[in-house]
C-alpha positions in Angstrom: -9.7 31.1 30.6 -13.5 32.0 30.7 -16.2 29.7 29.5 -19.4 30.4 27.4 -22.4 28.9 26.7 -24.1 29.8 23.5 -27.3 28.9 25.1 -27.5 32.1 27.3 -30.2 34.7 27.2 -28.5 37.8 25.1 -28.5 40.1 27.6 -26.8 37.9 30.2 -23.9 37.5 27.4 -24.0 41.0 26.6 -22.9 41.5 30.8 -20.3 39.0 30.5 -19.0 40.7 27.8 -18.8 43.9 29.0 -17.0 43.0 31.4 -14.0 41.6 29.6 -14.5 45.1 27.1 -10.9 46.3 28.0 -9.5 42.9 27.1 -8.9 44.0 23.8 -6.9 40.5 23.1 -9.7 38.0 24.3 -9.7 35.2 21.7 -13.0 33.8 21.8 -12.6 29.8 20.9 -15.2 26.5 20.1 -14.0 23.5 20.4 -16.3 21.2 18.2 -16.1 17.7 19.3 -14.4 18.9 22.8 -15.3 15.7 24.2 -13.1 13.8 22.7 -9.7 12.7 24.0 -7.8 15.6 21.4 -10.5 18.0 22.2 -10.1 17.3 25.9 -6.4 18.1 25.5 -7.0 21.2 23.8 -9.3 22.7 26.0 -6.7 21.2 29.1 -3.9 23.2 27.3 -5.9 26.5 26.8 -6.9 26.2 30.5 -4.1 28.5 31.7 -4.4 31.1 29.4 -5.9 34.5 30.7 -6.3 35.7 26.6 -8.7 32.7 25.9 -12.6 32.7 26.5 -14.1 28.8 25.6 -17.3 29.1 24.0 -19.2 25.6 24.9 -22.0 23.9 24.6 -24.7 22.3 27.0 -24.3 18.4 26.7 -27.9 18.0 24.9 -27.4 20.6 21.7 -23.6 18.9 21.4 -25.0 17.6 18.2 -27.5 20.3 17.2 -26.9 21.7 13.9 -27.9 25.1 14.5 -26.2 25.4 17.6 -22.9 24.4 16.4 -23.4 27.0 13.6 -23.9 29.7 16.1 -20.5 28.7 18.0 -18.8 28.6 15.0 -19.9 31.9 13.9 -19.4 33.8 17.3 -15.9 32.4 17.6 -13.2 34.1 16.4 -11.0 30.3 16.2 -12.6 26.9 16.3 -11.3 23.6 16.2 -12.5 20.7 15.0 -12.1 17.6 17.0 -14.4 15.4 14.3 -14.5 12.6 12.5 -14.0 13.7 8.4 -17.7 14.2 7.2 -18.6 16.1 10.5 -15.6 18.2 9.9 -16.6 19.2 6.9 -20.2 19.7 8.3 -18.9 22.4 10.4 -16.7 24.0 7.7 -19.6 24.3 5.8 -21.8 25.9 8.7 -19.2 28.8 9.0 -20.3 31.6 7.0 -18.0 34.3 9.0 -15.2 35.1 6.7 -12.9 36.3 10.0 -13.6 33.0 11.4 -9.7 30.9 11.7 -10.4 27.3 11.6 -8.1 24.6 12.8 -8.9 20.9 11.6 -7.4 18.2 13.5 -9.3 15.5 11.3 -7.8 14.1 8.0 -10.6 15.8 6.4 -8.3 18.6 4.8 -4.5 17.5 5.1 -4.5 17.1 1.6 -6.2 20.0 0.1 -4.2 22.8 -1.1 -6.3 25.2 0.0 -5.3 24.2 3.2 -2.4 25.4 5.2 -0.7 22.2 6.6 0.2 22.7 10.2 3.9 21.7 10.3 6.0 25.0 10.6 9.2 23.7 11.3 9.0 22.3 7.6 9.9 25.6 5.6 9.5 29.4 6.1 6.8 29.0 3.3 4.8 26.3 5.7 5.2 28.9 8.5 3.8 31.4 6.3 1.1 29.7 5.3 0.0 29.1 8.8 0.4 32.3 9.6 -1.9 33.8 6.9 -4.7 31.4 6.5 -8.1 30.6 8.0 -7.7 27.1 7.5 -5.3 24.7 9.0 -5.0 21.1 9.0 -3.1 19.8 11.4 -1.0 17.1 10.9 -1.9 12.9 11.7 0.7 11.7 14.7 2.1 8.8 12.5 2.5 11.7 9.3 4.1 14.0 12.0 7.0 11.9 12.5 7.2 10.1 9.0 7.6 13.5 7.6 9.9 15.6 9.9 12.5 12.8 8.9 11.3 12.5 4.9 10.6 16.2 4.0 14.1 17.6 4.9 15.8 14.8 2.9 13.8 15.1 -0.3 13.3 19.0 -0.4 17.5 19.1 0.1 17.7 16.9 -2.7 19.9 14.0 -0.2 16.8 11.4 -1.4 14.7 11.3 -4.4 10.8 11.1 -4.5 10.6 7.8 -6.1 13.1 6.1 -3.0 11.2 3.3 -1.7 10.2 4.2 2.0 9.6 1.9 4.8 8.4 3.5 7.6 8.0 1.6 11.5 5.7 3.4 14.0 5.3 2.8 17.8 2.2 4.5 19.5 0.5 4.4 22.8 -3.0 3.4 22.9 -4.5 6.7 23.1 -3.8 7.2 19.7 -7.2 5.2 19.0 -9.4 7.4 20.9 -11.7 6.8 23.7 -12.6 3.4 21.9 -9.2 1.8 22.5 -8.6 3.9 26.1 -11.5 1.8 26.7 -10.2 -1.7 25.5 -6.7 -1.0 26.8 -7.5 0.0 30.5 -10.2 -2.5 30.6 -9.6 -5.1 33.5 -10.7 -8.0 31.7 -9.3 -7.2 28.3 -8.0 -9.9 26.4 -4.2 -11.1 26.6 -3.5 -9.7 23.2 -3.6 -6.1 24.4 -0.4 -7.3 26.6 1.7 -7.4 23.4 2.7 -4.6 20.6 0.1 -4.7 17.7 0.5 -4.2 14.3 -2.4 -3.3 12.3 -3.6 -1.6 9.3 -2.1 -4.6 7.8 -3.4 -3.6 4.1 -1.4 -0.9 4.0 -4.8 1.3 3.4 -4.1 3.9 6.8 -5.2 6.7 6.6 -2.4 8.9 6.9 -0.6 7.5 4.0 -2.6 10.1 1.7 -0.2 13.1 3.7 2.6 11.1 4.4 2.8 10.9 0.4 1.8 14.4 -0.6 3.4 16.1 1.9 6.7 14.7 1.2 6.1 15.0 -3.0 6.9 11.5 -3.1 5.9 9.3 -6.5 4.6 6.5 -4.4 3.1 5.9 -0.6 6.2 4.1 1.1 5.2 0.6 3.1 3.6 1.3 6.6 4.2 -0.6 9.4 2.0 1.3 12.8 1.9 -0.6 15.8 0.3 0.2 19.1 1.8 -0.8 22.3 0.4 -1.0 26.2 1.5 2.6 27.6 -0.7 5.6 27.0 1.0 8.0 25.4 4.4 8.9 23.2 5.6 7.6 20.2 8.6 6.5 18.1 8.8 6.4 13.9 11.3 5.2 12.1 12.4 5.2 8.6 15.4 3.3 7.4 17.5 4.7 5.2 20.4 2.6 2.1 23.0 4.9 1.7 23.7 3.8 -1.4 20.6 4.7 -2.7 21.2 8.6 -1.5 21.0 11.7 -4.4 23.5 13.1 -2.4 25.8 10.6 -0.5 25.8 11.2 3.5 27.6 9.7 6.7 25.8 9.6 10.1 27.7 12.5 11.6 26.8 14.4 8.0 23.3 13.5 8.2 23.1 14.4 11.9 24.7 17.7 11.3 22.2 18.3 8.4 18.9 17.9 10.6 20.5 20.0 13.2 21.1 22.8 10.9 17.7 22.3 9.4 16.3 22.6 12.6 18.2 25.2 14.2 15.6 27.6 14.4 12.6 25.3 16.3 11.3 25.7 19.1 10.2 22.0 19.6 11.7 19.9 17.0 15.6 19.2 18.0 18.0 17.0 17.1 18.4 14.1 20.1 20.9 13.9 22.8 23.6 11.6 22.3 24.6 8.6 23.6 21.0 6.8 23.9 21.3 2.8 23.3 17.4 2.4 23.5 14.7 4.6 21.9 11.6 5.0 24.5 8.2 5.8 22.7 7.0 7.4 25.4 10.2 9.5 26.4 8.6 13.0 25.9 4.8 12.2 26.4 3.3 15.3 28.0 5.0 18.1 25.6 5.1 19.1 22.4 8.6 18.6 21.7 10.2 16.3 19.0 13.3 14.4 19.0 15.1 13.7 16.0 17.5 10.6 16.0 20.3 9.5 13.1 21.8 5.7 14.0 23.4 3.0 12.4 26.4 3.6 10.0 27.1 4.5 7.0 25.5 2.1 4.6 22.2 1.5 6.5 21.2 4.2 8.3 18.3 4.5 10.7 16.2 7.7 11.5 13.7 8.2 14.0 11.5 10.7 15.3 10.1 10.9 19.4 7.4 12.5 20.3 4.2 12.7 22.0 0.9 11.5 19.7 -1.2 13.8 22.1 1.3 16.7 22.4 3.1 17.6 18.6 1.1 14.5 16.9 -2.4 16.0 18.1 -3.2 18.8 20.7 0.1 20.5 20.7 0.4 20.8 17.1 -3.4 22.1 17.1 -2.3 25.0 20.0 0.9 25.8 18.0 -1.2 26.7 14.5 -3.9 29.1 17.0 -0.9 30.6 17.8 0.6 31.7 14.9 -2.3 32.4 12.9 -3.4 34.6 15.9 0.3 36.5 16.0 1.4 35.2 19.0 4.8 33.3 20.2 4.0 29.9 19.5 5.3 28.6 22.4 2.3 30.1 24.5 0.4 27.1 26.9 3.1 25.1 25.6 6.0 23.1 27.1 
């Protein structure tokens, strides 16, 4: 991976660039908002790749309007490591029409215009990804909330009006460098010892895509709760059986993910024989483990996976990917 300033004279870039002239396949990538702790994972990911030039910016112009326009516009993929309304900021400075943008803010989940970066859902989500400009990539909580919900209501097994409950553990990094902060803090209050809940009004932010995503009539209730380890997380939805469209055992429902999964790369259907479920059991990749428990009047579902790996970063790498034609599995474990 080679790294670019945009502050450099022109004919010092125009060198540099000549030099990588027979690299035909150079993808030239900004991370806007690189500094933060998904922007740092993205730019930790791409580190390895030999196909991948970083275009960056000096500390002091970070936050110059101008200069971010110009990154944006020389790039031929940015991402956007943003808070919402800077997000859109930058969308709006991009005036190259060639110019693939990936948005890892909640800024555009919603938007139809949008490709939503979750391939495993359907061919047509793969698609999508694969011929926009503009992704949104999914929110860690939505990622796991709708790798369980999506399959059940597009097969018809559960109707968009059921009435979800949804549990989700997360490490702290979840909350950014704020909570890093708070959480690895020696003096930090006792509280941080214990599991938190929060977003008690049932107002998070990710509930917009958790309910569009899924087509559902209603957002279901939203229990998140952050825990003292870094990184991984587990949701769960419980499921009545007797409420089902379709009536389903465990072992029915079990083979039914694994058949609609058979063709991932990183979502899978778990190993058996687990009697705990460890948040934090494949932090560091982008995998995703897919769990069916209980029996066959309540049943529980559950979804493992990394919040920085295919809730974040991962996620983010996967989309450049495929919208750049390449196996989506590149600078990913």
């Amino acid at each position: 991976m080679r790294q670019d300033s945009c502050g450099e004279p022109r004919r010092a870039r125009r060198k540099m660039l000549y030099k990588e002239e027979n690299k035909a396949t150079m993808l030239k990538v900004f991370i806007d908002g690189k500094e933060g702790t998904t922007g740092l994972q993205i730019f930790d990911r791409l580190g390895g790749r030999d196909d991948v030039r970083i275009i960056s910016l000096p500390e002091e112009k970070r936050k110059d309007i101008e200069a971010r326009r110009t990154c944006i516009n020389e790039a031929d993929v940015v991402f956007l490591c943003l808070p919402d309304a800077a997000a859109r900021e930058s969308v709006a400075l991009c005036e190259n029409e060639c110019v693939k943008i990936i948005d890892a803010s909640t800024a555009h989940r919603t938007d139809p215009v949008w490709a939503y970066g979750f391939p495993e859902l359907s061919a047509a989500h793969r698609e999508k990804i694969a011929r926009s400009k503009r992704v949104a990539v999914p929110g860690c909580h939505a990622s796991g909330f709708i790798s369980l919900v999506y399959p059940l209501v597009a097969g018809g097994i559960l109707s968009p009006d059921y009435p979800f409950v949804c549990h989700s553990v997360t490490g702290y990094s979840g909350g950014g460098k704020k909570m890093i902060a708070e959480y690895e803090c020696a003096e930090r209050a006792r509280e941080f010892d214990s599991p938190r809940q929060y977003a008690l009004g049932q107002m998070h932010k990710h509930l917009p895509e958790m309910t569009a995503v899924c087509g559902l009539s209603c957002p279901p209730i939203f229990d998140p709760i952050v825990a003292d380890y870094y990184s991984g997380m587990c949701v769960a939805v419980p499921i009545h059986s007797r409420l089902m469209k379709k009536q389903m055992s465990v072992s029915r429902l079990k083979e039914y993910f694994a058949e609609y999964y058979a063709s991932s790369n990183f979502v899978h259907p778990a190993r058996e024989g687990t009697n705990y479920l460890a948040a934090n059991s494949l932090s560091g990749t982008n995998g995703m483990e897919i769990y069916v428990e209980g029996n066959d009047e309540r049943i529980l579902l559950a979804s493992v996976f990394d919040n920085l790996g295919k809730g974040a970063s991962g996620a983010a790498v996967q989309c450049m990917n495929i919208m750049c034609g390449l196996d989506e599995r590149v600078s990913l474990l």
